[in-house]
C-alpha positions as CSV (number, residue, x, y, z in Angstrom):
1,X,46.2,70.5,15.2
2,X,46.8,68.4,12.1
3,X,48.8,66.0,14.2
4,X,46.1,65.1,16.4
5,X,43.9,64.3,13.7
6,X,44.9,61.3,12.4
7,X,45.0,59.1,16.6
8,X,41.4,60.9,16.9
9,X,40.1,59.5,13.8
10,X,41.0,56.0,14.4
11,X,40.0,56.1,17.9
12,X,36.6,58.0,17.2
13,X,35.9,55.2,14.7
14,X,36.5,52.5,16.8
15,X,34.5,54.5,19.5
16,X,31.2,54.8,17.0
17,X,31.3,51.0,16.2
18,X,32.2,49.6,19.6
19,X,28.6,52.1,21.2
20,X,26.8,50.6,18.0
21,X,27.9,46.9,19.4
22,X,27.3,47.5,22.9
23,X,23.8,49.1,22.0
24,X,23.2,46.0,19.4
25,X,24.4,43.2,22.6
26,X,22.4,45.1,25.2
27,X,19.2,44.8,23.1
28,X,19.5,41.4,21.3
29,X,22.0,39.6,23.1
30,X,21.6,36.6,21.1
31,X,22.3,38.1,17.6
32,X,26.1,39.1,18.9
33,X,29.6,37.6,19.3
34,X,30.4,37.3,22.7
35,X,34.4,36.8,21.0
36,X,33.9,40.5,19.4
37,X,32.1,41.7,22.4
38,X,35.3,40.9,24.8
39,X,37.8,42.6,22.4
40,X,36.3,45.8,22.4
41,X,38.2,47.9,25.0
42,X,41.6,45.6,24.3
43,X,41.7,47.6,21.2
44,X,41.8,51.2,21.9
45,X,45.3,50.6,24.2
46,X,46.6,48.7,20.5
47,X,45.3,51.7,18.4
48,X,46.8,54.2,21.3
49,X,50.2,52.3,20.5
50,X,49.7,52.5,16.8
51,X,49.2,55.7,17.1
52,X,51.9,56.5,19.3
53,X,53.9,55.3,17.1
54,X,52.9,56.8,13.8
55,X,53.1,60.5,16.0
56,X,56.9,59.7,16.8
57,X,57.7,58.5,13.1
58,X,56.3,61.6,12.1
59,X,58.1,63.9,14.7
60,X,61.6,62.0,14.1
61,X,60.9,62.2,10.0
62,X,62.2,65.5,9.1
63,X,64.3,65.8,12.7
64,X,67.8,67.4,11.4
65,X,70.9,67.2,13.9
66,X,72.5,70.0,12.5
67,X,69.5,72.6,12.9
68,X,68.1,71.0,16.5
69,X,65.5,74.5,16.9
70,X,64.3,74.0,13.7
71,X,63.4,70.5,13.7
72,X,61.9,70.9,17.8
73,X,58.4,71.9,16.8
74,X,57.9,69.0,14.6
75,X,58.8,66.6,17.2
76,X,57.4,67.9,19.8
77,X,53.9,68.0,17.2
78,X,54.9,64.2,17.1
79,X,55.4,63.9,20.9
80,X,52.5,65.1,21.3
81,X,50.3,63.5,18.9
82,X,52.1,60.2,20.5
83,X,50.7,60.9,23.9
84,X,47.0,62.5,23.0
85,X,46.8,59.0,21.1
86,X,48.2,56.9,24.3
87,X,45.9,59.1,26.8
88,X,43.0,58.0,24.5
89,X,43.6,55.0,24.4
90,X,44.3,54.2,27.9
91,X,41.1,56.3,28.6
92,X,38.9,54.0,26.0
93,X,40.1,51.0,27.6
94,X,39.3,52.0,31.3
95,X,35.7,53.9,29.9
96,X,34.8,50.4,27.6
97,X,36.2,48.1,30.3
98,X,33.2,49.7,32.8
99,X,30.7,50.0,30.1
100,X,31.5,46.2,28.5
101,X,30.9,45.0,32.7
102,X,27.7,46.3,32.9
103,X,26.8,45.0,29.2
104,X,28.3,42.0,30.3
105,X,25.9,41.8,33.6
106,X,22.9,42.3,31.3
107,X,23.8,40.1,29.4
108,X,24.1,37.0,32.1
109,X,20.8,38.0,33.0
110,X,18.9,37.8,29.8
111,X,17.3,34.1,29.1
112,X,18.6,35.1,25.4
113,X,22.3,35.3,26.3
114,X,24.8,34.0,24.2
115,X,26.9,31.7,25.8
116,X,30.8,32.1,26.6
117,X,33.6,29.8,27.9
118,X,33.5,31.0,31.2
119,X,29.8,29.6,30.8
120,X,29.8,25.7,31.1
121,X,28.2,25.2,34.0
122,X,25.0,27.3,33.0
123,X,25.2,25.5,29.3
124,X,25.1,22.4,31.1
125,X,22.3,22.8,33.2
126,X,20.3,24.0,30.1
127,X,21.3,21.3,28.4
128,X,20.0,18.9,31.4
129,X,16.9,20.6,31.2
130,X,16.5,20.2,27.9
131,X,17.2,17.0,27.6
132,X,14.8,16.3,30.7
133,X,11.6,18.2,28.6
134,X,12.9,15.9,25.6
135,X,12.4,13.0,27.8
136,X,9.3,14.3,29.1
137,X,8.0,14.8,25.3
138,X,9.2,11.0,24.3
139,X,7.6,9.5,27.0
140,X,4.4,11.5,26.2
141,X,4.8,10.3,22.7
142,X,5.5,7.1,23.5
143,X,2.3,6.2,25.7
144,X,0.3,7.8,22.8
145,X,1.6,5.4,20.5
146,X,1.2,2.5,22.9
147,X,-2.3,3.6,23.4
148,X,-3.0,4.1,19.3
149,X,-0.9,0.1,19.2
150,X,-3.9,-1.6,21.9
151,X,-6.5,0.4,19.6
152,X,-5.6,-1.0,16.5
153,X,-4.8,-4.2,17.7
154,X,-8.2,-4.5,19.6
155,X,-9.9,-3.5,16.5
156,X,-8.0,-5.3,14.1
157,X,-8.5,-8.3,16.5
158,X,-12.1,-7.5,16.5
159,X,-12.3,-7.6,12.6
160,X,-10.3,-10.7,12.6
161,X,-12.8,-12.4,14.6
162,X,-15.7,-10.9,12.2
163,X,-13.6,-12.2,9.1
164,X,-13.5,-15.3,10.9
165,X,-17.2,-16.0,11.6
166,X,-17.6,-14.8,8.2
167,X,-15.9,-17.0,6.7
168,X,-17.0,-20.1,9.0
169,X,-20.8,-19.2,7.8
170,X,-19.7,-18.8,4.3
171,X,-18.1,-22.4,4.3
172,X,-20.8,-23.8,5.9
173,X,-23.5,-22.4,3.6
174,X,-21.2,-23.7,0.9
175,X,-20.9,-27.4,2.4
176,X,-25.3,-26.8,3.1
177,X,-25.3,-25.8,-1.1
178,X,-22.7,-29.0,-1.8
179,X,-24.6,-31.3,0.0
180,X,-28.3,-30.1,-1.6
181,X,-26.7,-30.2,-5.3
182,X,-24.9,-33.4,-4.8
183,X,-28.4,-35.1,-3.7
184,X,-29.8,-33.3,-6.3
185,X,-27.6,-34.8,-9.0
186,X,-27.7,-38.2,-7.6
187,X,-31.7,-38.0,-7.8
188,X,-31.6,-36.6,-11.3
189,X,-28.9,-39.5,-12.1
190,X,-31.2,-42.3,-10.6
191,X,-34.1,-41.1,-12.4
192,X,-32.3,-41.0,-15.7
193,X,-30.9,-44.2,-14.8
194,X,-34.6,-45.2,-14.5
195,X,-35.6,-43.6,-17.8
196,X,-33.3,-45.4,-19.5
197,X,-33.7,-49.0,-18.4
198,X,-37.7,-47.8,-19.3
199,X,-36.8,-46.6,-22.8
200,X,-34.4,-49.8,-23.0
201,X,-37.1,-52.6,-22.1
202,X,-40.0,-50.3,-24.3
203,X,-37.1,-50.1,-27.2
204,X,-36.4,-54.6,-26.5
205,X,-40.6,-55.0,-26.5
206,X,-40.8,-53.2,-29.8
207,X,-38.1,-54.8,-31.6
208,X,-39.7,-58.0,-29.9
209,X,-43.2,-56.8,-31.7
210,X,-41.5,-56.0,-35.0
211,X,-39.9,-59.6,-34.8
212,X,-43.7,-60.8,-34.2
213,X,-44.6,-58.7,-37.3
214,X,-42.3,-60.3,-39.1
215,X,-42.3,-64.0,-38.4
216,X,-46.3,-63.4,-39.1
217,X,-45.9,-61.6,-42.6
218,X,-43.3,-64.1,-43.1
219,X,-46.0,-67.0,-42.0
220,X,-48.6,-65.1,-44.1
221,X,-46.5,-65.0,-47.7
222,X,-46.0,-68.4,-46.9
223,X,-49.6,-68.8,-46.6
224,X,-50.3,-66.9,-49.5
225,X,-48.5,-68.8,-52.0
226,X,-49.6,-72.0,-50.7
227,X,-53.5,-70.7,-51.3
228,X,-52.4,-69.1,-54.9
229,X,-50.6,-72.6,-55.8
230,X,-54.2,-74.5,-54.7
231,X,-55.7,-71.7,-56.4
232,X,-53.8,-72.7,-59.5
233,X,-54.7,-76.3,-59.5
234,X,-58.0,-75.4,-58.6
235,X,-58.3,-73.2,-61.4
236,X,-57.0,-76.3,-64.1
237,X,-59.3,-78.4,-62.3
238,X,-62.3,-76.3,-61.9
239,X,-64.1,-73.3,-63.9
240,X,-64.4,-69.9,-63.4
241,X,-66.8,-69.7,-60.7
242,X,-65.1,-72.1,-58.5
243,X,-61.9,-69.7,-59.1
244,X,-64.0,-66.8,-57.7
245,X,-65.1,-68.7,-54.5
246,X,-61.7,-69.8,-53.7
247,X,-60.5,-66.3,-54.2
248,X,-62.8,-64.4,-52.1
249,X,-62.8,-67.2,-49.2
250,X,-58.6,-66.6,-49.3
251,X,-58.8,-63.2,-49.5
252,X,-61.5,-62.8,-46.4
253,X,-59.5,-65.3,-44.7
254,X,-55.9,-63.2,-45.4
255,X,-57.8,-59.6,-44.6
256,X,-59.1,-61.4,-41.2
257,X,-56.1,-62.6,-40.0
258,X,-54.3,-59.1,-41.1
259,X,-57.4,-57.3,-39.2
260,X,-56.6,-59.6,-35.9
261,X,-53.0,-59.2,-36.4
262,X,-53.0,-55.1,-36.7
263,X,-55.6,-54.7,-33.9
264,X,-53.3,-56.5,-31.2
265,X,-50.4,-54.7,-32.3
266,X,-51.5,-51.6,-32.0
267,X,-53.4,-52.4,-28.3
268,X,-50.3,-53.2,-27.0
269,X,-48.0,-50.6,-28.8
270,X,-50.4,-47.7,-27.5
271,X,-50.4,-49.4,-24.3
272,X,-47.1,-49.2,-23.9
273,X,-46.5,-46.2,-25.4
274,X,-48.6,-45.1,-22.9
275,X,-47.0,-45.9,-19.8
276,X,-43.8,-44.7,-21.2
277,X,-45.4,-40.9,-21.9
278,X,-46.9,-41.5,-18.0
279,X,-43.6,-42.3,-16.7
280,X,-42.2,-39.1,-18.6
281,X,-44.7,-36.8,-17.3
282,X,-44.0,-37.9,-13.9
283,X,-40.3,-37.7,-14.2
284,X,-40.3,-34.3,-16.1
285,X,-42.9,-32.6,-12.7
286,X,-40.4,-34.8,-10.6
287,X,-37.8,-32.6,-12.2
288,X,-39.5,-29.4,-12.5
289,X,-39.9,-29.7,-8.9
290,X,-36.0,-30.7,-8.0
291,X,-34.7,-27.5,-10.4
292,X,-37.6,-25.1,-8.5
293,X,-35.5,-25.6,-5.6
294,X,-31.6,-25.4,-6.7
295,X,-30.1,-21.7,-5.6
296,X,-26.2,-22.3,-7.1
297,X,-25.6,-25.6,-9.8
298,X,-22.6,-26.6,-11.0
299,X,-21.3,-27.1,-14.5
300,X,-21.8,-30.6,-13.8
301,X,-25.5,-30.3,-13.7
302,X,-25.4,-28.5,-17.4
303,X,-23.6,-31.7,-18.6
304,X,-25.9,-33.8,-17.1
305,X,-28.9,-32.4,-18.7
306,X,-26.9,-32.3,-21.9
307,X,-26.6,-36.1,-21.6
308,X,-30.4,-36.5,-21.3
309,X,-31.2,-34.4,-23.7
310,X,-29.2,-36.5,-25.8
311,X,-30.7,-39.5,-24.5
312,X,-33.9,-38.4,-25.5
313,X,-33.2,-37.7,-29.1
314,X,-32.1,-41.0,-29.5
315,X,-34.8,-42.1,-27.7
316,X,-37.0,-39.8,-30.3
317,X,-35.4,-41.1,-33.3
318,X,-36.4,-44.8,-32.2
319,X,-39.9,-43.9,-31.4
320,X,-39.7,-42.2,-34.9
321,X,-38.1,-45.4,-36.7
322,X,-40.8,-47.5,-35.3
323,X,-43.7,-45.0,-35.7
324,X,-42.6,-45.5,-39.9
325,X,-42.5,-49.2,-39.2
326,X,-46.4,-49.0,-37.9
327,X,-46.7,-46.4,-40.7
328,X,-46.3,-49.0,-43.3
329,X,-47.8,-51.7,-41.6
330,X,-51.1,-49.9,-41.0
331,X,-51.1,-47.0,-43.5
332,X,-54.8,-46.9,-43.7
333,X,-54.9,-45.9,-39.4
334,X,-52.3,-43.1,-37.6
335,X,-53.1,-43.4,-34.5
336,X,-49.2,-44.6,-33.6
337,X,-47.8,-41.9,-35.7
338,X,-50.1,-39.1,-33.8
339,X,-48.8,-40.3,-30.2
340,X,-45.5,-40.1,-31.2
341,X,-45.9,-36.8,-32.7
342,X,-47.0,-35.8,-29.2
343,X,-44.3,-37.3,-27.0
344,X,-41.8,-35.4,-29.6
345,X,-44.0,-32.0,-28.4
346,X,-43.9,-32.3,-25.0
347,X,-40.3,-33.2,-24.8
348,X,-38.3,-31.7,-27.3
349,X,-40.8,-28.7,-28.8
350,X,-42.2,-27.5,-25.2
351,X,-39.5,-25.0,-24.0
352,X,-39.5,-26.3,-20.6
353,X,-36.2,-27.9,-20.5
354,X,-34.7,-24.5,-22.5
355,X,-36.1,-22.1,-19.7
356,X,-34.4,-24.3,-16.6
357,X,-31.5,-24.9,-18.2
358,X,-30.9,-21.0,-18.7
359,X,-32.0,-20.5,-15.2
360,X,-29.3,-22.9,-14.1
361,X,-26.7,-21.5,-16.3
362,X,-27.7,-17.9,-14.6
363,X,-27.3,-19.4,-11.5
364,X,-23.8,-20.4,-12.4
365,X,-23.4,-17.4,-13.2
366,X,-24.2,-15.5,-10.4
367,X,-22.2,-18.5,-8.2
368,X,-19.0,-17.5,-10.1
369,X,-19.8,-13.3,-9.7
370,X,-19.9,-14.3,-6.0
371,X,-16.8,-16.5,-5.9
372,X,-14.7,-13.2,-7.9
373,X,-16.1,-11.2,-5.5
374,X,-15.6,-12.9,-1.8
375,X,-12.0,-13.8,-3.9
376,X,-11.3,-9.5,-4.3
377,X,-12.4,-9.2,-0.8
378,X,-10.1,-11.5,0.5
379,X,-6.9,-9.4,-1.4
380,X,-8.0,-6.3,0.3
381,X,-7.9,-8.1,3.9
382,X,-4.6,-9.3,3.1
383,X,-3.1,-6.0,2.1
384,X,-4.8,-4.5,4.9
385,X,-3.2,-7.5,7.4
386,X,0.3,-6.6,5.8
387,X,-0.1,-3.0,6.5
388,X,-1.1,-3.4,10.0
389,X,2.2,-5.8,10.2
390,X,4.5,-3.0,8.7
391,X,2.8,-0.2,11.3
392,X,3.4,-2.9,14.2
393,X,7.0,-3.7,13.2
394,X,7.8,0.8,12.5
395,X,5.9,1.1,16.0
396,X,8.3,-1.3,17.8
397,X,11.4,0.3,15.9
398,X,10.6,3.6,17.2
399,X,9.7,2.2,20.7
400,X,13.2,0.6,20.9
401,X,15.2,4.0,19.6
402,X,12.8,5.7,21.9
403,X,14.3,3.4,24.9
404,X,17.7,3.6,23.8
405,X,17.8,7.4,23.8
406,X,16.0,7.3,27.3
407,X,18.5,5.0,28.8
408,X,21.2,8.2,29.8
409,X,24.2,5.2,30.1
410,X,23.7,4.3,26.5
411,X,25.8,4.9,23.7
412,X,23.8,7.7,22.2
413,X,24.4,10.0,25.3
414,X,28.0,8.6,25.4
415,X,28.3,10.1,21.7
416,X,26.8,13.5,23.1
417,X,28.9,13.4,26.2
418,X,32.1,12.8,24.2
419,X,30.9,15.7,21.5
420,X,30.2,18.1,24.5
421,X,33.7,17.6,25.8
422,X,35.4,18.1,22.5
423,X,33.4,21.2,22.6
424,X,34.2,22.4,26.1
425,X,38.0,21.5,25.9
426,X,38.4,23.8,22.3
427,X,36.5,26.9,24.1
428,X,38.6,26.4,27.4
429,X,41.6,26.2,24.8
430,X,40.3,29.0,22.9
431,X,39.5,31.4,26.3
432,X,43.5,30.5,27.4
433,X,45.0,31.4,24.7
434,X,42.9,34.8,24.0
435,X,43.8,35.6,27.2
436,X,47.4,35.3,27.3
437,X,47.3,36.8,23.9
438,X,45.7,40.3,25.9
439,X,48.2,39.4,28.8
440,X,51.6,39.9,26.1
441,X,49.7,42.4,24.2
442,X,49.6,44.6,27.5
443,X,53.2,43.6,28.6
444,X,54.3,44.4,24.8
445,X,52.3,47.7,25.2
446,X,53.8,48.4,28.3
447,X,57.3,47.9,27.4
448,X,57.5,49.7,24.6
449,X,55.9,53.0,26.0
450,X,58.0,52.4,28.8
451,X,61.0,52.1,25.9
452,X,59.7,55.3,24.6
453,X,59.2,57.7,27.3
454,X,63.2,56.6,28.3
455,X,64.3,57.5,24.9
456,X,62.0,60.9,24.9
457,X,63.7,61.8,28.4
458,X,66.6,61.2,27.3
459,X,66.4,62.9,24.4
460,X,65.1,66.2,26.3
461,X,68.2,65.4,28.7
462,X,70.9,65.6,26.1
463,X,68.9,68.5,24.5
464,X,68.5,70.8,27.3
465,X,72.0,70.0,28.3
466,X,73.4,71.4,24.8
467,X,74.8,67.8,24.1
468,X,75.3,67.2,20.4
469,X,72.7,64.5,19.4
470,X,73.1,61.6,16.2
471,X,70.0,61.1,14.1
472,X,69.1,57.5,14.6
């Protein structure tokens, strides 16, 4: 029995593993290899053979010429192992042949089938179907993405033509605010133009007066030394009480004249100096009223009040130049010093000019915020624009792949077509040769048991006929 051992173990092994693969390809066709799967029953004739052989090594091992009864029950235990293991073998390959066809059918009916060589046609198909629900899916994904293209461009369309009117009001509310500042400044301009020809003709009348003031001091001293030299000859020609009449009549006469001199002076300086203080109250409510109604002012408009301001200083430090003239030409009244005192109030001590000049720097202010603003607004809708332009351009990229992989006579199908055949042409080449590998496998198999069973008959021929036999 220990010969038949060694055939049944190789056989009952490759028996347990090929019922474990057909079990395993029956249930989950796709998790098997169809090239494994077709070899199964090619092997048990090749282990059969293997076997076959190893039982007539073993008979012919100890085989001894010389004591031919001794040595027959070891070869015929090889002779006999040699057939068990070809019957087996030749039994597994008809018993697995059966079983692998009806696998095999279950198989080709599964949707999950793996597929083999002698499968093309069915690959094929699939493929085409697949490739159809591809196309099916592109085109679904491509009118989506035309649709989602129309929508944004409408709406970015839309908010181009918002932007737009925006920006049309927001120039002409800027041209509106240019225009009103620019007649603004020019009125402002023409009445400091004004105000300085008026301060110009007061300042030409008072130098006018102080000329006056001084030809008539001048006229005076003159007057006064010829009274003090008649004095003096009167007083070597006549006595002391003489003296004292001439004095007092000179000295009345010199006070009147000083009197008449002062009073007309100082009529027509506070005149004037009233019409000038007239003519800046109206200008300075004129003004009040222009500033009342400014929104956004320039930088130019903060120079220009500079200017004045300037202007008026000066114009202040004449008025007080000529106020100490007046001071010491009539230090007894200061009536001329008190006016100018309040023309300095009202337009340099009241805070007036202080408050709108801060209101206009504020609105400067708040002009610029705006400007920095509308300016940041105006980055975001560019980035925003660029974006849009970057979607458009990826959304026409994909639309073009999208239409060369539709068109089935470009070259990406070409490539696939070409990569297919390649494909086809190495499992064709790869089915031809593994079948004319079992073809000379069986002929090989075939010849040499044919081989053996001559050499066993004739070995039982020259045995039985009492022949003497040479150990090969």
């Amino acid at each position: 029995m220990t010969e038949f051992l060694l055939p049944a173990g190789f056989l009952g092994s490759w028996t347990i593993y090929s019922i474990y693969y057909l079990r395993k390809a029956y249930r989950t066709p796709s998790n098997v290899n169809p090239y494994v799967l077709d070899l199964i029953p090619s092997v048990f004739p090749t282990i059969g053979i293997m076997c076959t052989a190893i039982g007539i090594a073993y008979g012919l091992s100890d085989f001894d010429a010389n004591d031919i009864q001794g040595s027959l029950p070891q070869l015929l235990g090889g002779l006999k192992s040699a057939f068990f293991a070809t019957v087996l073998g030749i039994a597994g390959l008809i018993i697995f042949q059966k079983v692998l066809a009806s696998v095999q059918q279950h198989i080709d009916q599964s949707p999950d089938r793996p597929r083999s060589s002698s499968d093309e046609l069915s690959a094929l198909n699939l493929i085409s179907t697949q490739v159809e629900n591809l196309e099916r899916t592109f085109r679904t994904e491509l009118d989506m993405v035309n649709v989602s293209v129309k929508e944004n461009s409408t709406t970015f369309n839309q908010q181009i033509g918002k932007l737009n009117d925006l920006i049309t009001t927001q120039t002409r509310q800027e041209e509106d605010h240019y225009q009103i500042t620019y007649r603004q400044s020019e009125s402002i301009i023409r009445n400091l133009t004004e105000l300085k020809k008026a301060q110009d003709t007061y300042t030409k009348e008072q130098q006018t007066g102080v000329d006056a003031i001084v030809k008539s001091m001048l006229g005076n001293q003159k007057l006064l030394t010829a009274k003090f030299d008649e004095f003096s000859e009167l007083l070597r020609k006549n006595n002391t009480e003489a003296l004292v009449e001439v004095m007092r009549a000179s000295t009345e006469q010199f006070n009147a004249q000083m009197s008449e001199l002062i009073d007309k002076l100082v009529k027509e300086n506070f005149k004037e100096l009233n019409g000038s203080v007239q003519m800046l109250n109206t200008w300075q409510k004129e003004n009040k009223e222009q500033v009342a109604r400014l929104s956004e002012q320039v930088k130019t408009i903060i120079e220009q009040v500079d200017i004045a301001t300037n202007n008026l200083k000066v114009a202040s430090n004449v008025l007080t130049t000529v106020a100490d003239v007046n001071q010491e030409l009539v230090s007894g009244d200061g009536k001329l010093m008190t006016l100018v005192s309040e023309l300095e109030k009202v337009m340099i001590s009241d805070g007036t000019f202080t408050a709108i000049t801060s209101k206009v720097e504020g609105a400067v202010s708040t002009l610029v915020k705006t400007t920095d603003a509308f300016d940041l607004t105006t980055q975001k809708l560019n980035v925003w624009v660029r974006n849009q332009m970057n979607f458009n351009e990826k959304a026409e990229i994909l639309v073009t792949q999208l239409e060369e992989f539709r068109n089935l006579n470009g070259s990406v199908w070409d490539k696939y077509r070409a990569e297919m055949s390649k494909a086809v042409n190495i499992v064709s080449t790869t089915s031809t040769a593994l079948k004319n590998d079992l073809e000379n496998i069986n002929q090989e198999f075939y010849e040499r048991l044919n081989d053996t069973l001559q050499n066993l008959d004739g070995l039982i021929q020259r045995f039985m006929s009492g022949q003497p036999t040479n150990r090969r």
